[in-house]
Structures are given as C-alpha cells and as structure tokens.
C-alpha positions, 0 to 999 in steps of 0.5 A: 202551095208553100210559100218560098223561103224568106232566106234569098229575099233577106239576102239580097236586102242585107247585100244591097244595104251594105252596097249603098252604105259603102260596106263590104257584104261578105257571106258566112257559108256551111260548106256540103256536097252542092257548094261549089267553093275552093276547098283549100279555103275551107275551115271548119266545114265553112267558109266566108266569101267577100261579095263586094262588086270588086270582088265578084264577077257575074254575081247572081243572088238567085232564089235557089243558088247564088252563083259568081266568079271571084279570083283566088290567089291570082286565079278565077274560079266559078263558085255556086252556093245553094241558098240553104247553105248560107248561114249569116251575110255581114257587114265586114266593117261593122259586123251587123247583118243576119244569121240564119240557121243552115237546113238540117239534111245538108249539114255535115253534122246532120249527116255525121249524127246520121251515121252515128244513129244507124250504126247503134247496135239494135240492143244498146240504147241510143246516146241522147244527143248532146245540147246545143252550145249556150247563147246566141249564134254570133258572126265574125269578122274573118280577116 
C-alpha cells in the first residue's frame, strides 16, 4: 500500500496557521484540463486564489480536491482545484508558506513537451531538453 501524499496535510496546516495568526492564506495554483477556475482570471496557465473565510463559501480542503465558492466581480462561481495542482499556499501579509512542486502529467508544459517529443522526426535526433531556470522557486505576492 502507498502512503497518501503529504501535499493535502501541509495545506490544510499552512491554511489553518494563517487563520489563527490573522493572515490571508491565499493559494498559488497551476491551472490544467480538471481545475475548475474563472479562466479570465487566469495568467501564465496560473492563478492565485484568496482562501480567507471572507472570501470563500463551503470551503472544503479535501485530500484529493479543494472545492468552494467565491464570488468574482460581484458573481459566484463554484471553483474546484485538484490538490496535485496546487503549487504554493501563502501568507499574503508576509509571504511565508510552501511550495510545492506541481505533478508532472497535469502540467501544461508536460503536455507541450509531450507533443514536441512525438512530432520528432524519427531520423532527426531529439533536442536535449532545455535546463530548469536557476535557484530556488520562490512565491509572490499577487495584488
């Protein structure tokens, strides 16, 4: 038997030391085909989510998926974000919380590098992949 990740545990930890410290847990997300998200949000195949309980409706941290209703620009909308692709829950105040490394098979890139490889030409040898940026991942604050 496989453990289950640690991912959904660290969330609802880091969530629930910004709720009793009074800060504003908000929710660094890579967005694919089962994020359910208002896409006109959207940036960079991302999106950062506040969590706040002022914020959401019916929040659910849930092992598998985190599930709520928040509105946007005045209307509510039903969101759901599959815990593999979550990258990062935060402190919008100070910044601290984790990161987290989002699956490869959901990723757009994943995906993009998928079709890439596929469409080689069998004679032509495949293009090394490029190196990841430098340093460490770091979070934001979005505003």
């Amino acid at each position: 038997m496989t453990p289950e990740s640690t991912t959904p545990y660290l969330i609802r930890a880091i969530f629930e030391w910004c709720v009793d410290n009074g800060f504003t847990p908000y929710l660094a997300v890579r967005v694919n085909g089962r994020t359910k998200v208002p896409l006109e949000y959207v940036r960079n195949g991302e999106i950062v989510l506040n969590l706040s309980t002022d914020a959401t409706r019916n929040l659910t941290l849930g092992n598998e998926v985190i599930q709520f209703s928040a509105r946007f620009n005045g209307a509510s909308r039903e969101l759901s974000v599959p815990v593999d692709a979550v990258t990062g829950i935060f402190a919008k105040e100070n910044g601290q919380g984790l990161a987290f490394e989002p699956s490869g098979a959901d990723t757009p890139d994943a995906a993009q590098d998928a079709e890439v490889s596929s469409a080689t030409p069998d004679d032509e040898p495949p293009h090394p992949p490029s190196p990841p940026a430098g340093g460490r991942p770091k979070l934001q604050v979005v505003k």
